[in-house]
TORVO-545574 format. One line per field, with one value per residue (C-alpha): residue number from 1; x, y, z; residue in one letter; chain. Coordinates in nm, 2 decimals, always signed. Layout:
# residues N
n = (NUM,...) .
east = (X,...) .
north = (Y,...) .
up = (Z,...) .
res = (A,...) .
chain = (A,...) .
//
This chain:
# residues 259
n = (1,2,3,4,5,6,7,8,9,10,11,12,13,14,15,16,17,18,19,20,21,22,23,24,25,26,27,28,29,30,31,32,33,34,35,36,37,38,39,40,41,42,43,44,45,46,47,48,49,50,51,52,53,54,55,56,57,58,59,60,61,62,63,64,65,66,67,68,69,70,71,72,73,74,75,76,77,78,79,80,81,82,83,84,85,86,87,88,89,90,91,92,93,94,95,96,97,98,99,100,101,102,103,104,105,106,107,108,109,110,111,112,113,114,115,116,117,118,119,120,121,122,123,124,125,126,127,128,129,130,131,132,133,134,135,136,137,138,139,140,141,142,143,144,145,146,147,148,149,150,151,152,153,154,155,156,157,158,159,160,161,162,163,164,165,166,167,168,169,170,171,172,173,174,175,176,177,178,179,180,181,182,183,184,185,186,187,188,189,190,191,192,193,194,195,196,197,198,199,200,201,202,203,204,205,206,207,208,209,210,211,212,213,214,215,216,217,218,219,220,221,222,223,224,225,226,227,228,229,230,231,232,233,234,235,236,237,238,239,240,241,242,243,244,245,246,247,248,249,250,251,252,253,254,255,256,257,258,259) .
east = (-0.01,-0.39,-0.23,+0.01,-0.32,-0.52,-0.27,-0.25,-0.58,-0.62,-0.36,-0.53,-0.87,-0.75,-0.54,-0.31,-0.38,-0.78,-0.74,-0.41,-0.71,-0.96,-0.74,-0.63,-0.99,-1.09,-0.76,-0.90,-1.20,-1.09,-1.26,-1.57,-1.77,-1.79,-1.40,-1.25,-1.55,-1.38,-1.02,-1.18,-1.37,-1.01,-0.86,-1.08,-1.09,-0.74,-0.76,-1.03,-0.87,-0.56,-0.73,-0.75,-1.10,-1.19,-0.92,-1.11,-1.45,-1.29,-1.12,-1.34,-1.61,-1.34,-1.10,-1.37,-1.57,-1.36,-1.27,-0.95,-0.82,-0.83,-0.66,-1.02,-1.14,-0.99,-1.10,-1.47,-1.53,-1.43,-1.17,-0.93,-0.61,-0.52,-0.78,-0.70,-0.44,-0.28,-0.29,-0.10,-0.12,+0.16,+0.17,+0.45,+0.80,+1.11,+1.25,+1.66,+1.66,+2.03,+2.05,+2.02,+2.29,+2.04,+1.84,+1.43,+1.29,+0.92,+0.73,+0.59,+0.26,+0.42,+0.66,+0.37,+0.17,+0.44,+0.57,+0.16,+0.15,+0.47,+0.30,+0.01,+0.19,+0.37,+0.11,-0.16,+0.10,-0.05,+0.17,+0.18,+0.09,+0.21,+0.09,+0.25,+0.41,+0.57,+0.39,+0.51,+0.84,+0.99,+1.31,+1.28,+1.20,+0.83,+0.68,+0.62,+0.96,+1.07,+0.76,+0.88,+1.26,+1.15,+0.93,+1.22,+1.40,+1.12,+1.17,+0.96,+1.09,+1.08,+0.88,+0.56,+0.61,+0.44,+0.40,+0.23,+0.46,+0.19,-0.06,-0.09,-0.42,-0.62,-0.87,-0.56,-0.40,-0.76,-0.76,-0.37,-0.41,-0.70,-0.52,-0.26,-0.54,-0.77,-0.53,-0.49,-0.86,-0.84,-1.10,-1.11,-0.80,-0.68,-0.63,-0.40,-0.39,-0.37,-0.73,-0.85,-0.83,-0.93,-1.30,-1.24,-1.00,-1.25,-1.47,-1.28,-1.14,-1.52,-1.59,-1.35,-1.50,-1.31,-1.40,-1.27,-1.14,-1.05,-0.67,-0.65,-0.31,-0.14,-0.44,-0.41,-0.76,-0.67,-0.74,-0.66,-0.92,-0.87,-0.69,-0.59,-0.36,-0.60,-0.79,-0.42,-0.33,-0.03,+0.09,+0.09,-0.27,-0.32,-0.18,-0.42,-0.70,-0.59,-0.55,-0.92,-1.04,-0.85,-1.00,-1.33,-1.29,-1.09,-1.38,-1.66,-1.44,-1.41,-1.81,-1.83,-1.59,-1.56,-1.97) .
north = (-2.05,-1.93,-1.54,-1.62,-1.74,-1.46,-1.21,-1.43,-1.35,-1.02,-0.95,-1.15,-0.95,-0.61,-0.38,-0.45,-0.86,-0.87,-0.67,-0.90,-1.18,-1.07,-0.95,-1.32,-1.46,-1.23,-1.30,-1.66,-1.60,-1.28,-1.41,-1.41,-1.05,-1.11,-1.21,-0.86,-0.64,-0.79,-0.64,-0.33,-0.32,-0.39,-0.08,+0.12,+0.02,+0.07,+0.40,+0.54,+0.40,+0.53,+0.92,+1.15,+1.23,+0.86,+0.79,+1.05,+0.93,+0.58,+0.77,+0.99,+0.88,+0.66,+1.01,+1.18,+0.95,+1.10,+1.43,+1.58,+1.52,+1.83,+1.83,+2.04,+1.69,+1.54,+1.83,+1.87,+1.52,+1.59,+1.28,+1.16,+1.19,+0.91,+0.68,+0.79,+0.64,+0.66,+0.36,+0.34,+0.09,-0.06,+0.01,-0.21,-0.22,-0.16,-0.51,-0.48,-0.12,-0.05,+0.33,+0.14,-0.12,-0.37,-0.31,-0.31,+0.06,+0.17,+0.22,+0.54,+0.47,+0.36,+0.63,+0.89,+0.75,+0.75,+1.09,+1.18,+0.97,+1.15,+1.49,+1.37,+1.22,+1.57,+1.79,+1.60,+1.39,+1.07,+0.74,+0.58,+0.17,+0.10,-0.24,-0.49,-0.73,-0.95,-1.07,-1.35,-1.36,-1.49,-1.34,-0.93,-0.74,-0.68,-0.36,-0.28,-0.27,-0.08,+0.21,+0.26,+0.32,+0.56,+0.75,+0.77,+0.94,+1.18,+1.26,+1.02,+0.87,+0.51,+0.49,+0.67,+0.40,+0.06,-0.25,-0.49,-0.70,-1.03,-0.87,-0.95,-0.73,-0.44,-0.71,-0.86,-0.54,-0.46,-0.77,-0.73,-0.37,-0.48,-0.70,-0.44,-0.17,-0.38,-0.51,-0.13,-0.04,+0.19,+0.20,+0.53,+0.57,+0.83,+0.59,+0.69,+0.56,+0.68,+0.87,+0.60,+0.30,+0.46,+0.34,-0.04,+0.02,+0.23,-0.08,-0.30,-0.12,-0.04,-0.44,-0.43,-0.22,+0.07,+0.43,+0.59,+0.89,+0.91,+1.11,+1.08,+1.15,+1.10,+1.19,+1.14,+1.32,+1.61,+1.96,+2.16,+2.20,+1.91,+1.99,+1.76,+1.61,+1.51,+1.27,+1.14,+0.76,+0.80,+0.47,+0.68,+0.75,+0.37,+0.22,+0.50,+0.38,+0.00,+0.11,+0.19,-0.10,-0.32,-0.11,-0.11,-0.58,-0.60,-0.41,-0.65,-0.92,-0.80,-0.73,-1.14,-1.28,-1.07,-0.90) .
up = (+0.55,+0.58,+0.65,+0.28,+0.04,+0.20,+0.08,-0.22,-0.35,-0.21,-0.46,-0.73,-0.66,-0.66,-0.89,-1.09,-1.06,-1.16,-1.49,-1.56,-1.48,-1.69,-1.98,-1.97,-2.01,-2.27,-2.47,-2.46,-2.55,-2.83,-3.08,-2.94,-2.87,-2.46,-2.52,-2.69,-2.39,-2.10,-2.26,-2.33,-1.98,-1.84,-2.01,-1.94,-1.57,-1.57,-1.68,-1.46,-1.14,-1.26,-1.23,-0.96,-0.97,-0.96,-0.72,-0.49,-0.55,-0.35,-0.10,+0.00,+0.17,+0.37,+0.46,+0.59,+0.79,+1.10,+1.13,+1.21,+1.59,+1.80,+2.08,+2.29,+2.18,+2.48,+2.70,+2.55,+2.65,+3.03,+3.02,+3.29,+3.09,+3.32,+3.15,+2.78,+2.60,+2.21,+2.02,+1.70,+1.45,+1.19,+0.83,+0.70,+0.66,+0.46,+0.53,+0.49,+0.40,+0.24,+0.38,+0.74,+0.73,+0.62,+0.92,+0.90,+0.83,+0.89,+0.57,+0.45,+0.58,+0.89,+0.92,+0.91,+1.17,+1.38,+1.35,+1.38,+1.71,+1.85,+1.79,+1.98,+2.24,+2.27,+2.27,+2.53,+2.75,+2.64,+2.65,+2.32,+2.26,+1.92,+1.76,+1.48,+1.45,+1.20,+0.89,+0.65,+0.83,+1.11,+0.99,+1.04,+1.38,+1.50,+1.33,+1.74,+1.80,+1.49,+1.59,+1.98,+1.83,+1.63,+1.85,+2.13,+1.82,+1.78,+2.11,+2.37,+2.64,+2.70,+2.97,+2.76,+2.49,+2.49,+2.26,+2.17,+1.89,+1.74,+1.57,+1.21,+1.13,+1.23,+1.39,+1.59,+1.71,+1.84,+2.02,+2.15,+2.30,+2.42,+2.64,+2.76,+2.80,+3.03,+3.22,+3.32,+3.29,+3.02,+2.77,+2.60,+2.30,+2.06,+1.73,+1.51,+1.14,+0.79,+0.72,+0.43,+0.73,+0.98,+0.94,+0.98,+1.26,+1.48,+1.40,+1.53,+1.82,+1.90,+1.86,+2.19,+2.37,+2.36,+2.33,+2.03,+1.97,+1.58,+1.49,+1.15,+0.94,+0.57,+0.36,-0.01,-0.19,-0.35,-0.23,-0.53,-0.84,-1.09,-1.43,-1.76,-1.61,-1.34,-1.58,-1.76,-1.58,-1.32,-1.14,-0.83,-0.81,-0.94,-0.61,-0.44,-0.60,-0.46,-0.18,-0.12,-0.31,-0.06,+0.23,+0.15,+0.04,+0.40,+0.60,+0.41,+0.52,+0.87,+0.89,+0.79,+0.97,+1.27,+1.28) .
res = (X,X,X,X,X,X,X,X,X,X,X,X,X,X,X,X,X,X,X,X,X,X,X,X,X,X,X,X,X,X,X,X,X,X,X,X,X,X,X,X,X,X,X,X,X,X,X,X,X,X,X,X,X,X,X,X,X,X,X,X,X,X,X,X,X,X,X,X,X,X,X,X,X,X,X,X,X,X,X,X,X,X,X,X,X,X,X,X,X,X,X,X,X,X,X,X,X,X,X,X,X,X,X,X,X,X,X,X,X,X,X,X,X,X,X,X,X,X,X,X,X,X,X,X,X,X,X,X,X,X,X,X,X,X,X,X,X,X,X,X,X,X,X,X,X,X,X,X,X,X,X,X,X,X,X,X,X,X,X,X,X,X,X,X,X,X,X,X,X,X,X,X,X,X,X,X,X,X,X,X,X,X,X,X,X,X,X,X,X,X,X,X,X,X,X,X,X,X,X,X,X,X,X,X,X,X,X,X,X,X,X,X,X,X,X,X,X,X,X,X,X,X,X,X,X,X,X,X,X,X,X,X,X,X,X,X,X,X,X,X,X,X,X,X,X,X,X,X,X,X,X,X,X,X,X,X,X,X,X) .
chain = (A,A,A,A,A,A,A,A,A,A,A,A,A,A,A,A,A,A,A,A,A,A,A,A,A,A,A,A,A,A,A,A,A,A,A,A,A,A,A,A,A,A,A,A,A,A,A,A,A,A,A,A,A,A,A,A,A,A,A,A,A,A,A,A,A,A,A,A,A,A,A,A,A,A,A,A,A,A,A,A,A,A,A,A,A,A,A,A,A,A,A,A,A,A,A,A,A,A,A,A,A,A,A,A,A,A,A,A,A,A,A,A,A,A,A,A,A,A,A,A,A,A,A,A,A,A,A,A,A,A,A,A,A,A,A,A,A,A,A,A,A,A,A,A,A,A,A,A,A,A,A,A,A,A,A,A,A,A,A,A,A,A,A,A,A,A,A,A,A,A,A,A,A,A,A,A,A,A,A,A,A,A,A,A,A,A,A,A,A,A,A,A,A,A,A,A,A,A,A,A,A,A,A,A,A,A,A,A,A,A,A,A,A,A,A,A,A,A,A,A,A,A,A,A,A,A,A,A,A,A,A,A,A,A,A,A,A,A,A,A,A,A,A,A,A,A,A,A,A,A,A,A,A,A,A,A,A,A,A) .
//
């Protein structure tokens, strides 16, 4: 229940639900000056956040907090590949996706990670410990699960895959490979996650004492020069901009609750 309203008003407090808040007040209080500013405050929020540029200002400082992984990483830093292992966290799922049979599919955020983690795993012989589980349901298969079937598609065999299926955060899949990694004294990882989370999940995997080694994947800022259409709304580039808003509320929450 505590995991539900959290979600609840994480929703409320970010895009689209706060300006669907605060159009709400003002319309009560519209004929009043501070009533018809908090509508136009809301538009206009809407439309910045909405942009790329503004979309990138968010993003950015989160994307490029880590570098690119390069594989001379692991060999600069002199590490027993023995003692390094890939850790790859859950993005969600496609719960009863119709091109499956019904069955539960990885999400997009998901899916890249995972191809990402395969790549990896192929190119420095690492074994793989993917972490998620199920969240809000008791009903659909563990996102840990769903990750290791589709890495042996991509290619890995079962014996390089491991999970860890309870974790319902970034803070509890920490905690949950921390378990599996101590029990077999590892302590430096290769974290992969989409570039704009990365910063709160080396935080947390750092708050368990691990050594991190940052492979970031799926960046969204753009790379190309800006035009027109750059400053015209998409819904696309909305959800972007939510995106970091959440990231940047979840790592404040993590600092209070977990610092």
């Amino acid at each position: 229940m505590s995991l539900l309203i959290s979600k609840a008003v994480s929703q409320l407090l970010l895009p689209p639900g706060i300006f669907i808040l605060i159009v709400a007040v003002g319309l009560l209080g519209w004929r009043a000056r501070w009533g018809r500013t908090l509508v136009a405050l809301s538009m206009m929020l809407l439309w910045m956040l909405s942009t790329e540029p503004v979309r990138d200002a968010l993003l950015s400082p989160l994307e490029n907090r880590y570098p690119p992984f390069q594989s001379e990483t692991l060999t600069n830093r002199h590490l027993n590949p023995d003692g390094v292992a890939i850790v790859l966290l859950g993005g969600g799922i496609n719960e009863k996706a119709p091109e499956y049979g019904g069955r539960d599919m990885l999400s997009r955020y998901a899916m890249m990670r995972t191809v990402y983690a395969a790549d990896l795993s192929r190119r420095t012989g690492l074994d793989v410990y993917a972490t998620g589980g199920v969240v809000l349901s008791e009903t659909f298969e563990p996102e840990g699960l769903l990750m290791k079937r589709m890495l042996i598609r991509l290619g890995l065999s079962d014996s390089m895959i491991h999970i860890e299926t309870k974790a319902t955060n970034t803070w509890e899949n920490a905690v949950g490979v921390r378990r599996m990694l101590g029990a077999e004294g590892i302590h430096r990882i290769v974290l992969v996650t989409t570039a704009w989370h990365m910063p709160r999940s080396v935080w947390s995997f750092e708050q368990q004492g691990f050594e991190v080694i940052a492979a970031p994947c799926d960046y969204v800022v753009e790379r190309e020069p800006y035009d027109i259409r750059s400053w015209l709304p998409r819904w696309d580039v909305m959800a972007d901009s939510a995106d970091g808003l959440h990231e940047y509320l979840g790592w404040a929450w993590y600092r209070l609750r977990y610092g």
